[in-house]
C-alpha positions, 0 to 999 in steps of 0.5 A: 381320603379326597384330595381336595377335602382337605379340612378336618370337619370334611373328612370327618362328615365325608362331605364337601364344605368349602370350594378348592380348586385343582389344575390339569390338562386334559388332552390339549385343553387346560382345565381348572377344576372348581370342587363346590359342596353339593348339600344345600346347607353350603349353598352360599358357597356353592353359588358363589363359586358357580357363577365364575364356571366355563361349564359345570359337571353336575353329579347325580345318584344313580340309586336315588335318582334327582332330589331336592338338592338337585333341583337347586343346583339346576336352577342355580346353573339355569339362572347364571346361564352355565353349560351343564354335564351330568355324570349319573353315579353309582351305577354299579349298584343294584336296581339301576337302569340306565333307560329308566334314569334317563327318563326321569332326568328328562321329566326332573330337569329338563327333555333335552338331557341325551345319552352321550354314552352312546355311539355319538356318529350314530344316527339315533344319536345325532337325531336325539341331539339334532331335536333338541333345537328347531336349526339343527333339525332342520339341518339334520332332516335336510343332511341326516347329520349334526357337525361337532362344531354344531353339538359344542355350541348347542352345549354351549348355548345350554339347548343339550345337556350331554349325560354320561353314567358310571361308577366313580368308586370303580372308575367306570364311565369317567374316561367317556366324561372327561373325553367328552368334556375335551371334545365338546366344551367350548373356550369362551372369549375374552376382551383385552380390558381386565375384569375379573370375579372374585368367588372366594376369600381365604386367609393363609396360614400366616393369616394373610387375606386370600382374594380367589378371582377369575379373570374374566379379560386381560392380564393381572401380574403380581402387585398390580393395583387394582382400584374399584370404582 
């Protein structure tokens, strides 16, 4: 019952096969949400919807811990330079310790993963944010704090990578990620000249071509001409 698995052969397999999107606000940020398969086999599709993201909310399996597959999609978003939250999943099943993930996400994919779960105007917390880059624990030694502002555009600039545990199934943890996603993602600026990226081409039910694009600056208005160079 996914809402955005909407093909037959998605439901039937329980899997995700091709990109969709969703709109919704969140608090006072507007936010489109990017659905991408996470199995390698559509990895095609994966990555040309990853280059096109603001930040990107990479899910892991609290149970089994980083596999392949998402090893791939890290070095996907580490290539395209893309923002990256994590939410450990299912963590309502047996034999998962927070601490011991926590250790392998730093060993797998990268020692600046830090818990976001916890207290964030904790001292312990803003330390573990504050060594990830030499300036902020400079401030930090010199302050014994690290700005808001300043975590935003450490996740901004991919030298924290916020990580978040729960259970999706039971809604456990999802409130804390997306409250974290309205406080510490950073809008990026456009220029007034219109570019765009096209990720995905679609037809309709009538079998019109569908050209899926962000817009990367100015304005596009219905019928526009467009004419590549």
């Amino acid at each position: 019952d996914a809402f955005l698995d909407t093909y037959e052969l998605e439901r039937e397999r329980g899997i995700t096969i091709f990109s969709k999107q969703a709109i919704f606000d969140l608090g006072d940020t507007h936010v489109t949400l990017l659905d991408t398969p996470g199995h390698v086999d559509f990895s095609a599709e994966m990555e040309r919807t990853i280059q096109v993201l603001d930040a990107a909310i990479l899910v892991v399996s609290g149970a089994d811990g980083v596999q392949g597959h998402t090893r791939t999609l890290w070095r996907l978003l580490k290539r395209y330079g893309i923002p990256v939250f994590l939410f450990v999943n299912k963590m309502d099943q047996n034999g998962t310790d927070k601490e011991l993930l926590m250790e392998h996400l730093k060993k797998e994919l990268d020692d600046r993963c830090v818990d976001f779960d916890c207290t964030s105007d904790s001292g312990e917390f803003l330390e573990n944010v504050a060594v990830c880059e030499e300036q902020a624990l400079e401030y930090y030694l010199e302050h014994g704090t690290v700005s808001e502002q300043t975590v935003r555009e450490l996740i901004h600039d991919r030298h924290v990578f916020p990580c978040y545990f729960g259970s999706a199934l039971k809604m456990d943890g999802v409130e804390n990620l997306l409250l974290g996603l309205e406080r510490y993602t950073k809008n990026r600026s456009y220029p007034a000249e219109f570019g765009a990226k096209v990720y995905k081409i679609t037809r309709d039910a009538q079998g019109n071509r569908l050209t899926h694009l962000k817009v990367t600056g100015g304005v596009l208005k219905a019928r526009d001409v467009l004419r590549g160079k």
